[in-house]
N, C-alpha and C positions, 0 to 999 in steps of 0.2 A: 414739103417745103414749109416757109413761114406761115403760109394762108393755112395749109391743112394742119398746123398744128397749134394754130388757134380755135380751129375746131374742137381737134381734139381736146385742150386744155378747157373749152368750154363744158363739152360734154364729161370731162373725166368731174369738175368741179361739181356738179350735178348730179353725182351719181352714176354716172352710164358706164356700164363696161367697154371699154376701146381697146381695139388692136389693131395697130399699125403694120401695115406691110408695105413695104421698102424695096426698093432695088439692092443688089449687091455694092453697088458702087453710086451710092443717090450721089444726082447734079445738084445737087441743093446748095444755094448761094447762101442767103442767111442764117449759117449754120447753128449759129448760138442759138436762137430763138426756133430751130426746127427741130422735134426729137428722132428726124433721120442721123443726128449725129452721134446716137445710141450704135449704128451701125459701125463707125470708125470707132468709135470711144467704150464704146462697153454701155456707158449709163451715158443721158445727156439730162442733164437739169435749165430746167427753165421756169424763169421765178420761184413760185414754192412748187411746183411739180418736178415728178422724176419718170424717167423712161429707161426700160431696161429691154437691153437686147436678149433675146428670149430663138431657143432651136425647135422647141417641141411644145406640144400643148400642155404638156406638164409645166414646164418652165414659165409657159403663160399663167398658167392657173398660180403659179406658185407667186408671180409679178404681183400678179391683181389682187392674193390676197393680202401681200405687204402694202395694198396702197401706192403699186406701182403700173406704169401704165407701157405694157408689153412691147417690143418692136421686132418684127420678124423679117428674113430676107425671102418673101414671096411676092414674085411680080407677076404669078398666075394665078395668083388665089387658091392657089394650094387649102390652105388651112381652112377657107369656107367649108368644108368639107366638116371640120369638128368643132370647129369654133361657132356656125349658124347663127349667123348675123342674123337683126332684125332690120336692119338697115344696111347697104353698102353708100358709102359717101365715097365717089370716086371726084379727087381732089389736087390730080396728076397738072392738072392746066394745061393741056395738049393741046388747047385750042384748034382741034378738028372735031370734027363727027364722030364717034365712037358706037360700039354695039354692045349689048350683053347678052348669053348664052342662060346667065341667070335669074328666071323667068318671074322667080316664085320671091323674088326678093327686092323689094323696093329701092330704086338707085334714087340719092341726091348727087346730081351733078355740078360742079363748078364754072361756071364761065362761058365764055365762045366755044361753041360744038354742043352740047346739050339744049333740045326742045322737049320741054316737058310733055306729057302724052305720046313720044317718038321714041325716045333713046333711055328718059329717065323718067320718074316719076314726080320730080320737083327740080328745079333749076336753078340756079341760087346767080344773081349780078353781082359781076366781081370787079366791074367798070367804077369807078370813081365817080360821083356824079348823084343828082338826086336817087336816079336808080341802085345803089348799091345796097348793099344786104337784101333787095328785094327776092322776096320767093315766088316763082314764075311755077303758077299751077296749069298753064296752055299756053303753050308757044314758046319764042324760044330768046335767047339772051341776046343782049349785044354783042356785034361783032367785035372781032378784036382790031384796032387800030396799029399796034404795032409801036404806039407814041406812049411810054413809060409819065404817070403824071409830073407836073411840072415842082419842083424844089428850089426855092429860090432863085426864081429863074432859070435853072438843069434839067433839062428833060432828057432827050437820047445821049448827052453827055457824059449821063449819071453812070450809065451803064457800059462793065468792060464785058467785050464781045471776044471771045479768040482769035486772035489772027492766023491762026493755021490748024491742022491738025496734028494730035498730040499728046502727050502728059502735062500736065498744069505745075508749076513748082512756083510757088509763091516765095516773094521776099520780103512783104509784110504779113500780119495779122490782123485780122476782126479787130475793131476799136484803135486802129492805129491812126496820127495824124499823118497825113502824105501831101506833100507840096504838088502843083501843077508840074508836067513834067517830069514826076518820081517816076522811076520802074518797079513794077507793082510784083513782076513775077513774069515768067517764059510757058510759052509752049513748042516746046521742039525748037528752043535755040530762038524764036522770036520773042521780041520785049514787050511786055503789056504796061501799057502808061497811063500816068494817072491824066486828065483832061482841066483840073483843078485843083485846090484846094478845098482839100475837106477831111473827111471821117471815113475809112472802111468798114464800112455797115454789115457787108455780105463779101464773103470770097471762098470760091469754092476749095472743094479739101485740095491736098498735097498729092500728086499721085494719079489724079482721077484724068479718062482720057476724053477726052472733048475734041469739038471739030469745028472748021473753021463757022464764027460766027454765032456759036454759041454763045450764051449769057455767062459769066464767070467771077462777077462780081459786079459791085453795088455801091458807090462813093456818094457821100449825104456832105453837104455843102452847110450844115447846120453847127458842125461843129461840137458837137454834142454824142459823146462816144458811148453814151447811154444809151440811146437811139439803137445801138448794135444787140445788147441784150433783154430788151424789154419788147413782150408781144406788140405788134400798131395796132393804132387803132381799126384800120381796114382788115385785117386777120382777126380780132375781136367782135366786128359787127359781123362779119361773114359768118365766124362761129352763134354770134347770137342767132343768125337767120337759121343755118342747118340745124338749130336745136329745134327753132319756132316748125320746121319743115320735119322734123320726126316728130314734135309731142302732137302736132297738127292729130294722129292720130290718137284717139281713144284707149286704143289695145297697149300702147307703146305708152301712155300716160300710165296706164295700169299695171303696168310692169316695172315703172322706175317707182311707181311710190309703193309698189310689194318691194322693192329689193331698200329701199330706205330706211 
């Protein structure tokens, strides 16, 4: 989503080799600003970066040395296997508890469900608020509230939720202006409406199947249709912290200024 791929766009800026792995079918709402949309689209650009949908480690190899920043459909980590991260940044936002089986490899984790010294090795606040970008080396993160922050007075407003289960068919696009009351798009023959007047910041692809109550898009009250293709600044700090939380190491400093 938008938050991991401020990461990435941080890290790729810096030097670091990234590779994205993706579900077959990513829920990703903000899709301009996310480069899961390499998976529907082939390539996905966002600002001066590019991401390219990539089958094989060749293909990878071949991305990174155009200066392109890989994206694979592996939701089991398949590829850890040839690719031998020095880091996993798992950036899912599950907001539960999670495990890994992968012992020997340092996890930065994002958000509600990661305790550092538990689950992951560092833990990254993804909470709005003094604590955010903080990197949590003992214990564990703020829970999740459930309360999207506040936008010109919008807060759970902001956000369209499925009303059924389904296929998602939109009838606008990212950056489009939509009145209160517009129909945004169906799932399974139900109407998804806009709640105000604003901006389509985020809306998930065409096609994809979602269930009821899912997240499926994203209306910004701001008015401002740029706001759709430009990384936040909350996905920018967040990437600054997972950087600060990999060079944290010595080994990992030594290794981006060999490859510079």
């Amino acid at each position: 989503g938008d938050l991991g791929s401020g990461i990435v766009y941080r890290l790729h800026k810096i030097g670091a080799i990234v590779l994205v792995c993706e579900l077959a079918n990513p829920l990703v709402v903000r899709r301009y600003v996310s480069y899961a949309q390499a998976v529907f689209d082939g390539i996905a650009r966002i600002e001066d970066t590019t991401a390219q949908l990539v089958k094989s480690e060749c293909e990878a190899e071949k991305a990174i040395c155009e200066g392109m920043i890989p994206v694979i459909i592996d939701a089991d980590l398949q590829s850890i296997s040839w690719f031998k991260p020095d880091v996993l940044v798992d950036a899912r936002l599950l907001k539960r508890e999670t495990s890994y089986s992968f012992n020997e490899i340092p996890v930065v984790g994002l958000g509600p469900g990661f305790t550092a010294g538990k689950n992951c090795s560092a833990a990254i606040e993804t909470r709005r608020g003094p604590r955010l970008g903080r990197v949590i080396w003992g214990g564990a993160t703020d829970i999740d509230t459930g309360i999207p922050e506040t936008v010109h007075g919008h807060t759970l407003d902001r956000v369209l939720r499925s009303p059924g289960i389904g296929i998602f068919a939109g009838e606008v696009k990212i950056g489009d202006i939509v009145q209160q009351g517009q129909c945004l798009g169906t799932v399974n023959n139900l109407d998804v409406y806009a709640s105000f007047e604003g901006i389509v910041r985020g809306l998930i692809a065409n096609g994809v199947s979602v269930e009821t109550g899912w997240k499926i898009g994203d209306i910004d009250p701001r008015m401002d249709p740029s706001l759709a293709f430009i990384i936040s600044d909350k996905a920018l700090a967040i990437g600054g912290a997972v950087m600060e939380a990999i060079l944290s190491s010595p080994a990992n400093r030594k290794k981006l200024a060999l490859s510079a």
